[in-house]
MARTOR-550692 format. One record per residue (C-alpha): y, z negated, x; residue number from 1; residue in one letter. Coordinates in pm, 1 decimal. Layout:
<nodes>
+----------+----------+----------+------+------+
:       c2 :       c3 :       c1 : resi : resn :
+----------+----------+----------+------+------+
:        Y :        Z :        X :  NUM :    A :
...
+----------+----------+----------+------+------+
</nodes>
This chain:
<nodes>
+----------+----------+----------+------+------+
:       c2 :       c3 :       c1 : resi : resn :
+----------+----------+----------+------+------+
:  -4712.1 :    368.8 :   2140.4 :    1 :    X :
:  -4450.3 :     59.7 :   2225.9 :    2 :    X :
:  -4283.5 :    -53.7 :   1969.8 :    3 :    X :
:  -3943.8 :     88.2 :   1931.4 :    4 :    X :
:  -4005.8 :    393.8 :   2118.3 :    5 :    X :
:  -3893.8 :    725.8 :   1975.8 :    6 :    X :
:  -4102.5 :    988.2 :   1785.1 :    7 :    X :
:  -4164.4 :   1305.4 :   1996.9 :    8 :    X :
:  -4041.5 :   1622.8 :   1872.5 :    9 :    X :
:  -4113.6 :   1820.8 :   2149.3 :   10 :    X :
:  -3831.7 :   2018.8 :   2326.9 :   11 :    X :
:  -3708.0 :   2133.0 :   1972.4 :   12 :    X :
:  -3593.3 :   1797.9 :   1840.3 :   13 :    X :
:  -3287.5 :   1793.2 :   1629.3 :   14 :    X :
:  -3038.5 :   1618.4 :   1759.0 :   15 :    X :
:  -2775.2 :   1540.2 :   1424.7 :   16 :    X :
:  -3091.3 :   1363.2 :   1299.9 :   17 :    X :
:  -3063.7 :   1032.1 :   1347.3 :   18 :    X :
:  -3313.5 :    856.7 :   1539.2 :   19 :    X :
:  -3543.2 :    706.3 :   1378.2 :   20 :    X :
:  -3805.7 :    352.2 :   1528.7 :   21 :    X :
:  -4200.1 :    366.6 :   1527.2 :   22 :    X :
:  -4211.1 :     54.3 :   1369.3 :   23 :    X :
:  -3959.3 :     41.0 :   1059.7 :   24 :    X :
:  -3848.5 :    371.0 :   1035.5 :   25 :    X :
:  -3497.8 :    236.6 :   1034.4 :   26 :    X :
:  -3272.3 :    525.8 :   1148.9 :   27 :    X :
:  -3009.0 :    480.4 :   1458.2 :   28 :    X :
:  -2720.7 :    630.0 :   1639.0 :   29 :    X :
:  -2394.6 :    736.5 :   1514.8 :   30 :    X :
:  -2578.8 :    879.0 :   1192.4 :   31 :    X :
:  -2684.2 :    553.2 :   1047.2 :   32 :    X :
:  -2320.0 :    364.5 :   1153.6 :   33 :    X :
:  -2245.3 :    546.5 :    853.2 :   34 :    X :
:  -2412.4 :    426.7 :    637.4 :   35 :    X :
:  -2297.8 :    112.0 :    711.4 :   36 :    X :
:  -1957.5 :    157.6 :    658.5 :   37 :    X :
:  -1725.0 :    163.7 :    364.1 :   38 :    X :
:  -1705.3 :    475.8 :    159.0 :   39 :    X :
:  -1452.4 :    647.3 :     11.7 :   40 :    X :
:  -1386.2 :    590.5 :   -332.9 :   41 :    X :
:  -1408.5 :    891.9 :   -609.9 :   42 :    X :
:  -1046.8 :   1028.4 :   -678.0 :   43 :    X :
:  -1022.5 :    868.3 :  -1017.1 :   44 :    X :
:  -1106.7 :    527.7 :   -851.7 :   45 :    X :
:   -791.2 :    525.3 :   -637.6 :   46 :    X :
:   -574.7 :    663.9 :   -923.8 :   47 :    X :
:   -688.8 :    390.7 :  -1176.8 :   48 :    X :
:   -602.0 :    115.6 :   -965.2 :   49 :    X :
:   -257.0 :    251.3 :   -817.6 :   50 :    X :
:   -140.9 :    313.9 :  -1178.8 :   51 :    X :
:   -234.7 :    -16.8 :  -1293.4 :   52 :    X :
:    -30.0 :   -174.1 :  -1014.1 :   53 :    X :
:    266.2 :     32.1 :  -1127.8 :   54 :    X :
:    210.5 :    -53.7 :  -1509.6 :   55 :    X :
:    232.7 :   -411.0 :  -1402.3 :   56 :    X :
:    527.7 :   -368.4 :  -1247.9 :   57 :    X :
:    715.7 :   -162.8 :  -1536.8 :   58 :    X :
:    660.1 :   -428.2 :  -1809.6 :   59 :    X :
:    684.7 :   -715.2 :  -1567.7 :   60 :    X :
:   1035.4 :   -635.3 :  -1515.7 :   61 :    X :
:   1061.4 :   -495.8 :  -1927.0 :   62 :    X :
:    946.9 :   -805.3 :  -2024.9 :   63 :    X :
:   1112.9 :  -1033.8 :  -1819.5 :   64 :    X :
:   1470.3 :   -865.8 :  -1744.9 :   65 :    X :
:   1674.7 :   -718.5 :  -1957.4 :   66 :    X :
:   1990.2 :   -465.7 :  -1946.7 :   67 :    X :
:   2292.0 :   -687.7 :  -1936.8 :   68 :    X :
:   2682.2 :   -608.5 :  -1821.7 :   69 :    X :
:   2697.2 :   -963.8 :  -1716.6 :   70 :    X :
:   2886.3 :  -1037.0 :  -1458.2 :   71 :    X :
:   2715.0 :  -1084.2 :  -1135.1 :   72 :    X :
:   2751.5 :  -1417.2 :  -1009.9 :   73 :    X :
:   2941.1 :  -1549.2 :   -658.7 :   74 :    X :
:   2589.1 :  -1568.4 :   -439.1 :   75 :    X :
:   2460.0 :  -1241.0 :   -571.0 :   76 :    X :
:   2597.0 :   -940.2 :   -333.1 :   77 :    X :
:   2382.2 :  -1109.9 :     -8.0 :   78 :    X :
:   2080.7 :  -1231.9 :   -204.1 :   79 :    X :
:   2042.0 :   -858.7 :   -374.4 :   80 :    X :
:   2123.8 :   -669.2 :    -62.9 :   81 :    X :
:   1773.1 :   -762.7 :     48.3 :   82 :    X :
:   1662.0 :   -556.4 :   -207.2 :   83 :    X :
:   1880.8 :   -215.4 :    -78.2 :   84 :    X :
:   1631.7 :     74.3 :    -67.2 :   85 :    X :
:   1710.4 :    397.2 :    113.2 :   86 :    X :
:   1557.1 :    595.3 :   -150.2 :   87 :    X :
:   1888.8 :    486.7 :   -342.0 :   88 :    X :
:   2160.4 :    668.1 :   -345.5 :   89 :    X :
:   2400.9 :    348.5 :   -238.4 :   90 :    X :
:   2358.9 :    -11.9 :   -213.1 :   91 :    X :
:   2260.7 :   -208.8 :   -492.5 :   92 :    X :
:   2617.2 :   -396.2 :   -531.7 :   93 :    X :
:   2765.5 :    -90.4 :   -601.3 :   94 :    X :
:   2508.5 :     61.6 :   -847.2 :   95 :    X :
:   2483.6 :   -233.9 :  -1072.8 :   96 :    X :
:   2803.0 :   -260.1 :  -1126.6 :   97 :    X :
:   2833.5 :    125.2 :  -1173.0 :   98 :    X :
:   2491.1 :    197.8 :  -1405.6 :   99 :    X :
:   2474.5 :    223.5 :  -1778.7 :  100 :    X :
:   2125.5 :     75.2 :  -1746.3 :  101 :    X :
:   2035.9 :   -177.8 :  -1464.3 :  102 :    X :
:   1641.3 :   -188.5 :  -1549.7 :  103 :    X :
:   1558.5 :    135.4 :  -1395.0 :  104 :    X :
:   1720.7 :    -18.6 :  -1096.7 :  105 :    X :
:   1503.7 :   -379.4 :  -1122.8 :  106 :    X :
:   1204.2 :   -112.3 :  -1134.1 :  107 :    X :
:   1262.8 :     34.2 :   -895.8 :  108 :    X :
:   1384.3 :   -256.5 :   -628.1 :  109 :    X :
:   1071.7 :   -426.8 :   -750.7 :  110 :    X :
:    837.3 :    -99.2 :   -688.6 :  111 :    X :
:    963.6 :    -37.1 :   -342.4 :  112 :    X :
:    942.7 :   -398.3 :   -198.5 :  113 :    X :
:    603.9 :   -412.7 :   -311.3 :  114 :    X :
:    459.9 :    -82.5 :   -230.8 :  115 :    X :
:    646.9 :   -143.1 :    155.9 :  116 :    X :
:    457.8 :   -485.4 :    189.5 :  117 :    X :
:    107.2 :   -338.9 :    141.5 :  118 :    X :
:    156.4 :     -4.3 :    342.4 :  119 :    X :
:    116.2 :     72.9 :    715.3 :  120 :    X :
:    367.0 :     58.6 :    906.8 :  121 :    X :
:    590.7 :   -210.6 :    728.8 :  122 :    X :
:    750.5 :   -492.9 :    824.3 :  123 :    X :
:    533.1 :   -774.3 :    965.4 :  124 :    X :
:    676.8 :  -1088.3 :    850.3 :  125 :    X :
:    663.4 :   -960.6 :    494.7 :  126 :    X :
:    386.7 :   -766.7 :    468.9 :  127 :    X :
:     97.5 :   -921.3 :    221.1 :  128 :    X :
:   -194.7 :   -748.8 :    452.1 :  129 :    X :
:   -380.5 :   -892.9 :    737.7 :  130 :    X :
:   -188.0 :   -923.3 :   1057.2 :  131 :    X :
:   -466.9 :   -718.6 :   1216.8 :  132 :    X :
:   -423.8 :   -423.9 :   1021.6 :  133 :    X :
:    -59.9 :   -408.1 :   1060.2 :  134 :    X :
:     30.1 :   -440.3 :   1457.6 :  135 :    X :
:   -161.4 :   -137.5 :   1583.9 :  136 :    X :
:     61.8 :    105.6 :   1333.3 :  137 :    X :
:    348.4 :    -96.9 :   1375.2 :  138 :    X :
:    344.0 :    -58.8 :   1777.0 :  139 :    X :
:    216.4 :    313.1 :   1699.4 :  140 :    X :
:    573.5 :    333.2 :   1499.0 :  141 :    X :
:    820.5 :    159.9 :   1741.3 :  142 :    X :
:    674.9 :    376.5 :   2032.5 :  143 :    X :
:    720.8 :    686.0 :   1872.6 :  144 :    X :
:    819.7 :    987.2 :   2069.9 :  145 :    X :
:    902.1 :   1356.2 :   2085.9 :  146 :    X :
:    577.8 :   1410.8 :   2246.0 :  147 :    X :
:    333.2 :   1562.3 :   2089.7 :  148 :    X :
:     21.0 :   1344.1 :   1948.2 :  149 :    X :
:   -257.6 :   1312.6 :   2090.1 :  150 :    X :
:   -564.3 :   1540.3 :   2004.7 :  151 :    X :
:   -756.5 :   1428.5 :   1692.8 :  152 :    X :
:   -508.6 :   1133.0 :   1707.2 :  153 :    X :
:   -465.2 :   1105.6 :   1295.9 :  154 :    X :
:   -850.3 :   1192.1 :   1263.1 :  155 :    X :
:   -908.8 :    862.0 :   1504.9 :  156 :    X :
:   -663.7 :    658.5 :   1336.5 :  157 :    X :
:   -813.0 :    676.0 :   1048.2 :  158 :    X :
:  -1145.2 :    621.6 :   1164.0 :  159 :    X :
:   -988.5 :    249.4 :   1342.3 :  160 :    X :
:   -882.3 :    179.0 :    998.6 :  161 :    X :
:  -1228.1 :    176.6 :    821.2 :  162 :    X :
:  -1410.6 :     23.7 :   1175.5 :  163 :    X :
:  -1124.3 :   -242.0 :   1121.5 :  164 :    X :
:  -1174.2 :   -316.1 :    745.8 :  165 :    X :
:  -1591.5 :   -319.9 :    822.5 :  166 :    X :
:  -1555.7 :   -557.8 :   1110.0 :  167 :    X :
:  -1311.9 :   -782.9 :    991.3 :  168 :    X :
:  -1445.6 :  -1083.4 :    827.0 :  169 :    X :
:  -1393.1 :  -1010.0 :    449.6 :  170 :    X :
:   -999.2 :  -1128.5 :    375.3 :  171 :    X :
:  -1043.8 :  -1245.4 :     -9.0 :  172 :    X :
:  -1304.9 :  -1546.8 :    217.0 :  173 :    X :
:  -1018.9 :  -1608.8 :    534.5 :  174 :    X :
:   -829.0 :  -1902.8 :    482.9 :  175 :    X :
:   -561.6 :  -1836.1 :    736.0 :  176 :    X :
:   -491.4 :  -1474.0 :    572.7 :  177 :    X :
:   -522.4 :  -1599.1 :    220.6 :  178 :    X :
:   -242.8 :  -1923.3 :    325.0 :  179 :    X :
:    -39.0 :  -1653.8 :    502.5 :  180 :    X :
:    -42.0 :  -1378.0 :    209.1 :  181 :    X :
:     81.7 :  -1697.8 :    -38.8 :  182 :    X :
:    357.8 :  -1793.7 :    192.4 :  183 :    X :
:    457.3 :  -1453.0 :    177.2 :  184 :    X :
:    415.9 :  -1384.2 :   -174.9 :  185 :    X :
:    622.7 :  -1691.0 :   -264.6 :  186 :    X :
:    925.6 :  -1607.8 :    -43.1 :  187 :    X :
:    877.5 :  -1269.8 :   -249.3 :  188 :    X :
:    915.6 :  -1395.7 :   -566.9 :  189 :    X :
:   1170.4 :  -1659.0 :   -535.3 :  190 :    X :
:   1371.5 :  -1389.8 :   -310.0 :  191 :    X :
:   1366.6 :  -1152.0 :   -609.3 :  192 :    X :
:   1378.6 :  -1439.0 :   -812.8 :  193 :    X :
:   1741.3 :  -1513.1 :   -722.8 :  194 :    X :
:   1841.6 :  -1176.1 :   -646.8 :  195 :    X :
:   1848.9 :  -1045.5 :  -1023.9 :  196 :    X :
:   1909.1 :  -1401.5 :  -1190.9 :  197 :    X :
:   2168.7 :  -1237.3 :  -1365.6 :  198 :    X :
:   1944.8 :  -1007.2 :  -1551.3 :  199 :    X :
:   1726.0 :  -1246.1 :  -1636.3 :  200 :    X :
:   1552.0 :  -1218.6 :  -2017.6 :  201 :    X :
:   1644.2 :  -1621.3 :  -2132.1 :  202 :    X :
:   1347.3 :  -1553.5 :  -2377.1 :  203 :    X :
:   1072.3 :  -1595.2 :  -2101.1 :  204 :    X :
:   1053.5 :  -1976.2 :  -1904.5 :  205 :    X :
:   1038.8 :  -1964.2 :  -1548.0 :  206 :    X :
:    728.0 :  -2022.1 :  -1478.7 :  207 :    X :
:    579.2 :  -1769.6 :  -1664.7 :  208 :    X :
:    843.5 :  -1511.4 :  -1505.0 :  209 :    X :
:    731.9 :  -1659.4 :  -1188.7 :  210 :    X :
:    329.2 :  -1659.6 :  -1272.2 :  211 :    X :
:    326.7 :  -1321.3 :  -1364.6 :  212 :    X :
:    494.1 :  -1174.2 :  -1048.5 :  213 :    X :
:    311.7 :  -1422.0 :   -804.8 :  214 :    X :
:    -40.8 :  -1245.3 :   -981.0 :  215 :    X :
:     56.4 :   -899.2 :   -950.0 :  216 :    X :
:    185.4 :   -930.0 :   -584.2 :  217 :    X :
:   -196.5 :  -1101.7 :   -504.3 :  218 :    X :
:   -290.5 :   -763.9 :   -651.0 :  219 :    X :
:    -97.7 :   -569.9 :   -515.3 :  220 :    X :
:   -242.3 :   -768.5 :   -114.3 :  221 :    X :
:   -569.2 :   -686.6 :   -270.6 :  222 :    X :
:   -530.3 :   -303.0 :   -350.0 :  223 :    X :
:   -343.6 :   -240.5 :    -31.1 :  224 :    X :
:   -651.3 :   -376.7 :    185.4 :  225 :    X :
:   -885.2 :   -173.2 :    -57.7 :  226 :    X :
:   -648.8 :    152.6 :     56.0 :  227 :    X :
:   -647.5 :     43.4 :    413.2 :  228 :    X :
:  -1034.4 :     84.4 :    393.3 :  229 :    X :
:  -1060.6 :    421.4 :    227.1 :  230 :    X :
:  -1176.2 :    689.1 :    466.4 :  231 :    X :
:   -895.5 :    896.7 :    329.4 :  232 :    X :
:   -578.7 :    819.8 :    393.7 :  233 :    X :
:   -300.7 :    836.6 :    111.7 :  234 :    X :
:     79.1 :    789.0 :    159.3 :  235 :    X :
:    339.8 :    665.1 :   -129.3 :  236 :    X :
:    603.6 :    964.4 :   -147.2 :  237 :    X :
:    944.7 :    823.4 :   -277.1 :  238 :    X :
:   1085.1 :   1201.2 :   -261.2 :  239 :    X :
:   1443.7 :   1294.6 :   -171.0 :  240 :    X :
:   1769.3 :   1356.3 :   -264.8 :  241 :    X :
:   1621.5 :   1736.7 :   -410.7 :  242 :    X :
:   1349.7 :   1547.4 :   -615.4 :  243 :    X :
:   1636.9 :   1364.5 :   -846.0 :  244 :    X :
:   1877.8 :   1479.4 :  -1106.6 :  245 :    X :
:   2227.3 :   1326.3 :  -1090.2 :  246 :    X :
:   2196.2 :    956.5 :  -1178.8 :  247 :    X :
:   1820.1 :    922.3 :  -1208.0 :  248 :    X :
:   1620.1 :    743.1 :   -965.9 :  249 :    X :
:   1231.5 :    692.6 :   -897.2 :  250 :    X :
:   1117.1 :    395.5 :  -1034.5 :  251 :    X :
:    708.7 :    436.1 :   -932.7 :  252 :    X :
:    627.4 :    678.0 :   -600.6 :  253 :    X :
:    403.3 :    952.6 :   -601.7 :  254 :    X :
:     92.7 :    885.2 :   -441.4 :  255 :    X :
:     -3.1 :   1176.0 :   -191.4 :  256 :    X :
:   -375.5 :   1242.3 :    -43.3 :  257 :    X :
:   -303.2 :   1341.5 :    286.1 :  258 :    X :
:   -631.5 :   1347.8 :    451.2 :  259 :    X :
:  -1036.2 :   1378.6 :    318.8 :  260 :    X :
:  -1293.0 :   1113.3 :    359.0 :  261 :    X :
:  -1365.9 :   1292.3 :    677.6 :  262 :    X :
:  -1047.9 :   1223.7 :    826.8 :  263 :    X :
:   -945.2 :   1628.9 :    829.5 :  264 :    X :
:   -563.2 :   1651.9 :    686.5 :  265 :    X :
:   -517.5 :   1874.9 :    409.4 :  266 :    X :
:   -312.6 :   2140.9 :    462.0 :  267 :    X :
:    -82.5 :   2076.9 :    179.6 :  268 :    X :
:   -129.0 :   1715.9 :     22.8 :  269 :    X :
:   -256.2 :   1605.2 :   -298.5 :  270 :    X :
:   -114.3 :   1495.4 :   -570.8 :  271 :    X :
:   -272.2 :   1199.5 :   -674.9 :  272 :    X :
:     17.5 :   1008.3 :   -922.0 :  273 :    X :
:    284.6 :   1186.8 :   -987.0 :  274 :    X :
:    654.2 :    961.4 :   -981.5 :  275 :    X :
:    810.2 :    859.8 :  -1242.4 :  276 :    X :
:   1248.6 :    895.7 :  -1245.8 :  277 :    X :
:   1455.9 :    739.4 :  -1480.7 :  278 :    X :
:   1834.4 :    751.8 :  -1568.9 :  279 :    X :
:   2075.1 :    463.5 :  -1467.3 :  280 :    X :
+----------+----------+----------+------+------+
</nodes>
């Protein structure tokens, strides 16, 4: 028999087996693609590292902020409206000045900017993941209509995500992605940087404030690509208005399963993390 040429197996042959060569027995088709492609990690995998991001973030901003009535100062209203969320109940210069405790509030403005800049869609120029991953959402987004999707469209979608994350050269080895996720982690940190100088804890120098944010926003770039890879896809929930008690806010998101590592949506999501509220 040629070399390469398929084993016989008769009219009868199963055809979910992958096929297999003479030679090296190496199997082929769609089958052994899978193989070959990243696999979804255990439940407790993707809870470990989400929680850690959030710990980060909770004493980052405990350790290096504290809950002062100081007045804010005369650049503060523009520099800390960059930081309005709308899962806040107003804008930020009217909450400070209105909360018994700002720190929930630094959580929480920290939480959401980060947790936006590693999801898809988000905005581009901020984002801290490869452009690649996030235009193809992002033009999904803006085109949205009231049609209805396209069969198997979130099952596909899902599928480009993991082909992406296997073909793309490996990110953490990219020069041009690793120069553009620094730019954008710097504007990051001196944006927030300035926008709650008045809370800042005089204890702590600078750079240390600034080292410890600039390392858990590279983290952050690196768990979000991780996500972006898992064959099942998971959302950050910041809940609504219903999800709250009067003056309490989410500081952390839920994190929601909302499809298996075979791409099938679950009928009713999973909780993965629950969120965490706080009073203000």
């Amino acid at each position: 028999m040629e070399l390469g040429t398929l084993r016989e197996h008769g009219n009868n042959y199963d055809r979910k087996r992958p096929l297999v060569t003479e030679q090296t027995g190496t199997p082929r088709g769609p089958a052994a693609l899978e193989s070959y492609l990243p696999q979804s990690a255990d439940d407790k995998a993707v809870k470990n590292n989400v929680s850690t991001l959030f710990e980060q973030i909770e004493l980052h901003v405990e350790n290096f902020y504290h809950d002062s009535t100081v007045s804010m100062y005369a650049d503060a209203d523009p520099e800390l409206s960059k930081f309005d969320s709308p899962y806040l109940p107003r804008p930020l210069t009217t909450l400070f000045p209105q909360s018994r405790s700002r720190i929930p509030l630094i959580k929480h403005c920290l939480a959401q900017f980060i947790v936006s800049s590693i999801s898809i869609p988000t905005n581009h120029e901020r984002s801290f993941l490869p452009p690649d991953f996030v235009v193809l959402p992002n033009t999904i987004e803006s085109c949205k209509s009231s049609k209805p999707k396209k069969p198997g469209f979130d099952e596909i979608l899902a599928r480009w995500r993991v082909l992406s994350a296997y073909l793309r050269p490996d990110p953490t080895e990219d020069p041009s992605y690793i120069s553009r996720r620094d730019r954008a982690v710097s504007e990051a940190v001196q944006a927030f940087s300035r926008a709650f100088k008045p809370w800042r804890n005089s204890k702590y120098r600078d750079e240390d404030r600034v080292r410890s944010l600039t390392e858990i926003m590279k983290s952050a770039a690196d768990l979000g690509i991780w996500l972006f890879s898992q064959p099942s896809t998971f959302k950050f929930h910041w809940g609504g208005r219903e999800d709250t008690k009067e003056h309490t806010i989410v500081v952390a998101p839920a994190l929601l399963k909302m499809a298996d590592e075979n791409a099938q949506s679950l009928s009713v999501a999973q909780v993965m993390i629950e969120m965490v509220t706080q009073k203000v």
